[in-house]
Structures are given as structure tokens and as C-alpha cells.
N, C-alpha and C positions, 0 to 999 in steps of 0.2 A: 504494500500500500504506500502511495506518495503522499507528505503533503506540502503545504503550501505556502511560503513564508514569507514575506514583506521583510526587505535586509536593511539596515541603518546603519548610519556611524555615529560611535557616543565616543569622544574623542577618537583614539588610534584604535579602536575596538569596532568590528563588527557584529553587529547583533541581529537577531531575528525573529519576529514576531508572528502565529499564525496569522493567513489573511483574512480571513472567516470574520475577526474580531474589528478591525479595522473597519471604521464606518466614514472617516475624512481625513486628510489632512490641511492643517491650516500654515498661515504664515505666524510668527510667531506676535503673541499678542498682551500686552503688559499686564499680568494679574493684580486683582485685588486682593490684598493680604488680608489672612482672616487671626485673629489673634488667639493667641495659645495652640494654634495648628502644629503639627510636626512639623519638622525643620525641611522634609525630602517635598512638602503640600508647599508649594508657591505660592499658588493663593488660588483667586476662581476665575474665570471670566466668563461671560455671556455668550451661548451660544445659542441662536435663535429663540431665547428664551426662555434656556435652562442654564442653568445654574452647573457648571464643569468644572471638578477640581482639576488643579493643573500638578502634574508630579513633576519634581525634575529627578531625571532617574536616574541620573548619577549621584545624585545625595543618595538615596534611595538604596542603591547596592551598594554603596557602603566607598566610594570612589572619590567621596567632594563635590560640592556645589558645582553648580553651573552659572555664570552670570551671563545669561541671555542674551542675544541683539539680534539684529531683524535676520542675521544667516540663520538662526535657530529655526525648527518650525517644532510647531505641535503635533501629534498625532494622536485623533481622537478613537477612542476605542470602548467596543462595548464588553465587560468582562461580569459576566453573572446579573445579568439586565438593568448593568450600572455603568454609566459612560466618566469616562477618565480621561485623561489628556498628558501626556508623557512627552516632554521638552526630550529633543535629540540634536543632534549638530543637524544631518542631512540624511534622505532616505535617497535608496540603492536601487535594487530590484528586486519583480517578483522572483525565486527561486524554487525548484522543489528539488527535495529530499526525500529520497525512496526512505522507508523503516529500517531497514538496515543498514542504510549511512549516518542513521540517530543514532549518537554514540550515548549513553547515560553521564551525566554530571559524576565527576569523582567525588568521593566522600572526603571531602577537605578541613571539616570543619569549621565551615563560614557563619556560623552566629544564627542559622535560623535564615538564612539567605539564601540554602541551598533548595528550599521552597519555592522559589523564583525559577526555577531552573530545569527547564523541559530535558536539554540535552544541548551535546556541541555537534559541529556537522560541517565538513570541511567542502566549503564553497571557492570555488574559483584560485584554488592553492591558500585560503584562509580559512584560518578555524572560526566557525561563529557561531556566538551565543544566544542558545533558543531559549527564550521567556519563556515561562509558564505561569500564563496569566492568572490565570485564581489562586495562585499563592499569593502573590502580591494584591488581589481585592481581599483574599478574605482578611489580610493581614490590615488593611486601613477598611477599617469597620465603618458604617455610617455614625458608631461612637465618635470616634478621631475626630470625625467634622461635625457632627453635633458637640462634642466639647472644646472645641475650637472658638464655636461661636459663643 
């Protein structure tokens, strides 16, 4: 079985997200801070009239801040019928990956990170790292941003 992955760059790192998930991408767009939020929640912004938290996902896996500007874009996604929005430098291409080129995440010991982490999958002579999206929603609860606000 293939499947299907949207590839990004988060600095020198390639990454890759199923497509399935992906509902737009935008150009990058200044958030509103929402206070006591986690530090990886930039803030929100308006999108046709929802309310989108914005990640930046290098806080997020544990890499350091991002300080945005208009090269960033967002990419919005729908992960457990919850839309999110994840600050990346630039996105790549579609890709697939037959099931047997999903390699499994090594047990490293990453903090609770390794939840994030579908598998690696060697694209184009690079290794790149497949999200696993409902670790990281079930991980920022509607708690998180209800005690934010």
C-alpha cells in the first residue's frame, strides 16, 4: 500500500505530512497572541471565520522558535475534526511512499515526542520526517486553548 505525503522544509530538515489532512495552504499571517498559551501556540488568526490556532513546529518538536516573515507560510490542517495551522519555512512536493519504505521512528528517547512521529522515509537521497498527526492534536487539548484564554 502507498501513501501520500505533502514534503516541507523546517529549516535544513525535511518533513512530511499525510495529504489526506491538508485542507490549504496560506501565506504567512501575523497571529494574535493569546495569553498563558504554550510557548510552540503563536497565537490565532482568522480564517474565514474560524478561529485557527497557529503552531510553530519547531518550538513544538523541541528545535527552537521560529521568528516568522512573509517567506514562512502556514499550513492548515485538519487533524481529529480540529483545524491547526503549522508555521514551516516552505512546502516541496506531493511524494509517495510505498509501506515498506516507512521505516519506524527509532526509540530514542525524545521526551514524549516520539508520538509525533509516523516514521522516516528516504525521498529523493533525503531522509524525511513523517508527522503523525494525532499525537501532536491529542497532545494540545482544547484544555491548552481554553486555558490560554
Amino acid at each position: 500500500m502507498a501513501h501520500q505525503f505533502m514534503t516541507f522544509q523546517l529549516a535544513d530538515r525535511l518533513m512530511g505530512i499525510d495529504i489526506m489532512a491538508i485542507r490549504e495552504i496560506r501565506a504567512w499571517t501575523p497571529t494574535t497572541k493569546l495569553p498563558n498559551a504554550p510557548s510552540y501556540v503563536r497565537g490565532v488568526v482568522n480564517l474565514r471565520g474560524t478561529v485557527l490556532p497557529v503552531i510553530d513546529l519547531s518550538d513544538r518538536l523541541g528545535w527552537g522558535r521560529v521568528e516568522p516573515t512573509e517567506r514562512n507560510v502556514i499550513i492548515v490542517l485538519e487533524i481529529l475534526d480540529q483545524m491547526h495551522g503549522l508555521i514551516v519555512d516552505s512546502v516541496n512536493d506531493i511524494v509517495i511512499v510505498e509501506e515498506s519504505s516507512l521505516q519506524p521512528p527509532p526509540v530514542i528517547g525524545m521526551g514524549g515526542r516520539e508520538n509525533f512521529l509516523q516514521g522516516l522515509a528516504l525521498v529523493e537521497d533525503r531522509m524525511a520526517i513523517i508527522l503523525k498527526l494525532e499525537g501532536m492534536a491529542m497532545d494540545l487539548s482544547q484544555s491548552d486553548l481554553a486555558n490560554a484564554a
